[in-house]
PASEBA-1860 file (N, C-alpha, C; in nm, 3 decimals):
! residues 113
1> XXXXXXXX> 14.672/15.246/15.617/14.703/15.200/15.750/14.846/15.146/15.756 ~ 14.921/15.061/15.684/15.019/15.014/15.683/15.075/15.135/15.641 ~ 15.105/15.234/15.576/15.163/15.335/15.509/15.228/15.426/15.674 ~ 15.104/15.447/15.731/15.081/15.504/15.844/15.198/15.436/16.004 ~ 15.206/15.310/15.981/15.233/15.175/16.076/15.403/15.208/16.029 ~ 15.446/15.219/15.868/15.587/15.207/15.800/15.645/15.320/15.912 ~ 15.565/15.445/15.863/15.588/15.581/15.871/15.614/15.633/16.066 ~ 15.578/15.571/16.111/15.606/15.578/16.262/15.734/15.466/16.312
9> XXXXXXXX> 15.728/15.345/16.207/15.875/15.264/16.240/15.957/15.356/16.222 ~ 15.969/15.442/16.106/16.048/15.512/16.019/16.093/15.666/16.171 ~ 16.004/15.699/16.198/16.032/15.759/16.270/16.094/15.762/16.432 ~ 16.054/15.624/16.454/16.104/15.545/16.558/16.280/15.537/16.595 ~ 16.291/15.483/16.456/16.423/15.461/16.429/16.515/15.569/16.418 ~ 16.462/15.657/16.352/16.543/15.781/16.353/16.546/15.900/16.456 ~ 16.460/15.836/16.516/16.468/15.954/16.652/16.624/15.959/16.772 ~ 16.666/15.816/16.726/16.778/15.810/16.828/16.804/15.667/16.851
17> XXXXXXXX> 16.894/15.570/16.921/16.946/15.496/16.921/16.818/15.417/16.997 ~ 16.828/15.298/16.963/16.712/15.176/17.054/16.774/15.129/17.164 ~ 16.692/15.073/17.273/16.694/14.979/17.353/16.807/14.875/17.266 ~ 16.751/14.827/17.149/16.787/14.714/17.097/16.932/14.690/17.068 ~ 16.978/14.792/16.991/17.124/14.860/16.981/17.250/14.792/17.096 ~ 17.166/14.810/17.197/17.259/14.812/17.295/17.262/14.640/17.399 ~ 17.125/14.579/17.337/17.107/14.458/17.368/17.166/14.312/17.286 ~ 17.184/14.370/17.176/17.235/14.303/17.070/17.374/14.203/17.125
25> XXXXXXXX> 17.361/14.071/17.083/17.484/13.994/17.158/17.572/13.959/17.044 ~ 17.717/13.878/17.063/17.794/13.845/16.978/17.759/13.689/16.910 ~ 17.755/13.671/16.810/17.740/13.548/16.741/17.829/13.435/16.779 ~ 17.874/13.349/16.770/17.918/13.225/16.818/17.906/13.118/16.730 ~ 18.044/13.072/16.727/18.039/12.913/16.639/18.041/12.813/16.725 ~ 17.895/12.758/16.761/17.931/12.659/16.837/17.966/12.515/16.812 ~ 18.023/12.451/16.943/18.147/12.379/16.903/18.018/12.266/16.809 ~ 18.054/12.154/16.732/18.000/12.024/16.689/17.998/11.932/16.758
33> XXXXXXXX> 17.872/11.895/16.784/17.834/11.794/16.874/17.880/11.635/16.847 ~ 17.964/11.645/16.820/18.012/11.523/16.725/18.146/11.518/16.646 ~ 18.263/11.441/16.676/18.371/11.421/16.604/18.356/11.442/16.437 ~ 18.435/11.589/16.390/18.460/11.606/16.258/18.473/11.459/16.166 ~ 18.491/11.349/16.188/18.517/11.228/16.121/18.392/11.153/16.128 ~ 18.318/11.187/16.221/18.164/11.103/16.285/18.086/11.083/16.125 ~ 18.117/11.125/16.037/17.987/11.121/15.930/18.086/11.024/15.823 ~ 18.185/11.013/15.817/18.260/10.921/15.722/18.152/10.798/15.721
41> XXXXXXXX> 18.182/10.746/15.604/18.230/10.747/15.464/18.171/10.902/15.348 ~ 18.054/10.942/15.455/17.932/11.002/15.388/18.029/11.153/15.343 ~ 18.070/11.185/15.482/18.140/11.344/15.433/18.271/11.293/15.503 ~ 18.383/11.352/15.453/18.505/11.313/15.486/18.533/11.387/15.629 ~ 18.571/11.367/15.705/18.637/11.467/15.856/18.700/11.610/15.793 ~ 18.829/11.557/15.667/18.855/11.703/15.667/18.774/11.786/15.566 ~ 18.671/11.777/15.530/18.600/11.805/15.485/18.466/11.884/15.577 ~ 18.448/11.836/15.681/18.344/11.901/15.775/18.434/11.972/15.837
49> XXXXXXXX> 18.576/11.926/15.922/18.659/12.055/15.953/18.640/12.178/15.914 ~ 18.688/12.159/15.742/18.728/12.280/15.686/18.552/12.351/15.711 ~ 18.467/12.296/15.657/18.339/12.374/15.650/18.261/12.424/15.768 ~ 18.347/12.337/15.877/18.269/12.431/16.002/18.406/12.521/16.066 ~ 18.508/12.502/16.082/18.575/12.608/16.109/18.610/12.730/15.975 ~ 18.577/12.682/15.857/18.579/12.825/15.737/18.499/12.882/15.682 ~ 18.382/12.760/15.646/18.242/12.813/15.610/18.167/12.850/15.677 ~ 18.119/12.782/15.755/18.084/12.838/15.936/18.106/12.933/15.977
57> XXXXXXXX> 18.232/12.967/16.026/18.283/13.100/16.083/18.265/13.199/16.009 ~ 18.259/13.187/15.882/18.278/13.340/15.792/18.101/13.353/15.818 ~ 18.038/13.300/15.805/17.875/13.344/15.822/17.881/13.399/15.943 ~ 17.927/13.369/16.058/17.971/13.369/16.247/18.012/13.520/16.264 ~ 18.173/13.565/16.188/18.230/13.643/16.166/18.136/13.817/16.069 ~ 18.090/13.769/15.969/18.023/13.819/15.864/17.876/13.868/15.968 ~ 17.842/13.801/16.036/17.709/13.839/16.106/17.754/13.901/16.232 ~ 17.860/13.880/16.284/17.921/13.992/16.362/17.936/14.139/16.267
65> XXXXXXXX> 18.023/14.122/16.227/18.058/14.212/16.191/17.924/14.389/16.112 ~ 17.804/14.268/16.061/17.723/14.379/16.008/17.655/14.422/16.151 ~ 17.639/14.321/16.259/17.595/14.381/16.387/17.696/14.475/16.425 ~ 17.750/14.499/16.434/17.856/14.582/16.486/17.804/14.725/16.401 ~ 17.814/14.731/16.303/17.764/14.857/16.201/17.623/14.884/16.207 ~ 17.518/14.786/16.227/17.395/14.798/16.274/17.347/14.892/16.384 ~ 17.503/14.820/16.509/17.486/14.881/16.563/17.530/15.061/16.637 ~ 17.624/15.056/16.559/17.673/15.206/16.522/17.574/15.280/16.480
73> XXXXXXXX> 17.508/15.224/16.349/17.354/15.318/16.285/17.281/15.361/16.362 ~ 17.280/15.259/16.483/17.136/15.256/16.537/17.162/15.402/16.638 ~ 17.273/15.386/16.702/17.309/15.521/16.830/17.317/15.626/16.756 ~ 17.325/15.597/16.591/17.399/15.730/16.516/17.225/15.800/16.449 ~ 17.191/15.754/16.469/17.032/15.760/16.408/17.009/15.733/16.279 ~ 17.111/15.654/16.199/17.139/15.675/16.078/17.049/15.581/15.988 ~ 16.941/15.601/16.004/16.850/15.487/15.917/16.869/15.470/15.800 ~ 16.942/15.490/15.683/17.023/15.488/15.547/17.123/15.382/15.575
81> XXXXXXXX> 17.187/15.332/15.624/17.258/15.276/15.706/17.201/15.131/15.756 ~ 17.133/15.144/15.842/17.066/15.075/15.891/16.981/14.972/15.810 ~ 16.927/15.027/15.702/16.842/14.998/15.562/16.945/14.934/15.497 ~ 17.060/14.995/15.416/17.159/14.894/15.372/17.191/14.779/15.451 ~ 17.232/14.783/15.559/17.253/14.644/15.641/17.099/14.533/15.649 ~ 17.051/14.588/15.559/16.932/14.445/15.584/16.951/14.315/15.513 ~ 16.999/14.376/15.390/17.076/14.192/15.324/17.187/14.153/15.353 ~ 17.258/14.209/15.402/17.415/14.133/15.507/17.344/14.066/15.604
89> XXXXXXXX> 17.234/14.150/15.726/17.218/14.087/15.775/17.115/13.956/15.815 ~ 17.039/13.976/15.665/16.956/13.817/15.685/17.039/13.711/15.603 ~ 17.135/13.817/15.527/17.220/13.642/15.435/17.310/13.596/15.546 ~ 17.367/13.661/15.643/17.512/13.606/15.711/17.424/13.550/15.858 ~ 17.276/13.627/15.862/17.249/13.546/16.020/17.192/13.452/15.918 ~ 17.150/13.437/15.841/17.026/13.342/15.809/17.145/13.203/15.764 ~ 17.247/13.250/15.681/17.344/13.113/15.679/17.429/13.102/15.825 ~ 17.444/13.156/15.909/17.489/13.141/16.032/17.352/13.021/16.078
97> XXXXXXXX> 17.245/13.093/16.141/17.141/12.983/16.144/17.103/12.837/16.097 ~ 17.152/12.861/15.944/17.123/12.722/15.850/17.228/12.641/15.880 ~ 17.359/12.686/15.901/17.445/12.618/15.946/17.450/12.581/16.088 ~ 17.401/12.653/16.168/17.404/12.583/16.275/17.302/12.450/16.319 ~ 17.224/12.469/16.236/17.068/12.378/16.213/17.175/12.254/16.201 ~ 17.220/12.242/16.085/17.314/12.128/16.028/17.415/12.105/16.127 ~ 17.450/12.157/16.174/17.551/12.107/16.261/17.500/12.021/16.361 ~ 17.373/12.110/16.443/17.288/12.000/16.557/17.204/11.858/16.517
105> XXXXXXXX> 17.170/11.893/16.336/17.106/11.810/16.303/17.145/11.761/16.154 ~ 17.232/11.686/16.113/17.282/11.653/15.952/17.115/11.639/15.919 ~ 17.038/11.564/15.948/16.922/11.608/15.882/16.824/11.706/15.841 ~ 16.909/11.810/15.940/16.857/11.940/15.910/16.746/11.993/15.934 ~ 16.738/12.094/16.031/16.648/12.183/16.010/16.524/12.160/16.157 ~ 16.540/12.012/16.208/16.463/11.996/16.300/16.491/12.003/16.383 ~ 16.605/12.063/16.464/16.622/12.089/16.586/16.605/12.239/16.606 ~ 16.599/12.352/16.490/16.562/12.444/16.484/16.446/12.489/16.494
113> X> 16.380/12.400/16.468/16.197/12.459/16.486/16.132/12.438/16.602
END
């Protein structure tokens, strides 16, 4: 049954470009709710700077960017393609996500759920 369930995604996908493809939006670093210096003594200002405008963004940037090729696969029917982009795109959305968690919440994680 699941074999059966794979085998019709599989075919789904390759029949031609999705709805989804074309719904897909751009990622965003949003701004910090809170002065880069707000956490001193604990984390230094230029220290959260650098990590939300460099570390931040490259997850921001990085999860753009495999959407963008995702979404090329997807119009191109190219499910080979599409299959490679699955660990770009849960490491760069999933640290895009984790970071944004932290940003709304230094304690993390509960404003996300």
């Amino acid at each position: 049954m699941l074999r059966a369930a794979a085998n019709r995604a599989v075919v789904a996908l390759a029949s031609g470009p999705s709805k989804r493809a074309a719904q897909m939006s751009t990622a965003v670093l949003p701004d910090l709710p809170y002065d880069y210096g707000a956490l001193q003594p604990a984390i230094s200002g230029e220290i959260m700077e650098l990590h939300h405008k460099k570390h931040h963004q490259t997850y921001v940037n990085n999860l753009n960017a495999t959407l963008d090729k995702l979404s090329e696969a997807e119009r191109k029917g190219d499910l080979g393609t599409m299959l490679a982009l699955q660990g770009a795109l849960n490491f760069n959305g999933g640290g895009a996500y984790r970071e944004t968690c932290s940003v709304c919440n230094p304690g993390m994680l509960r404003c996300c759920a």
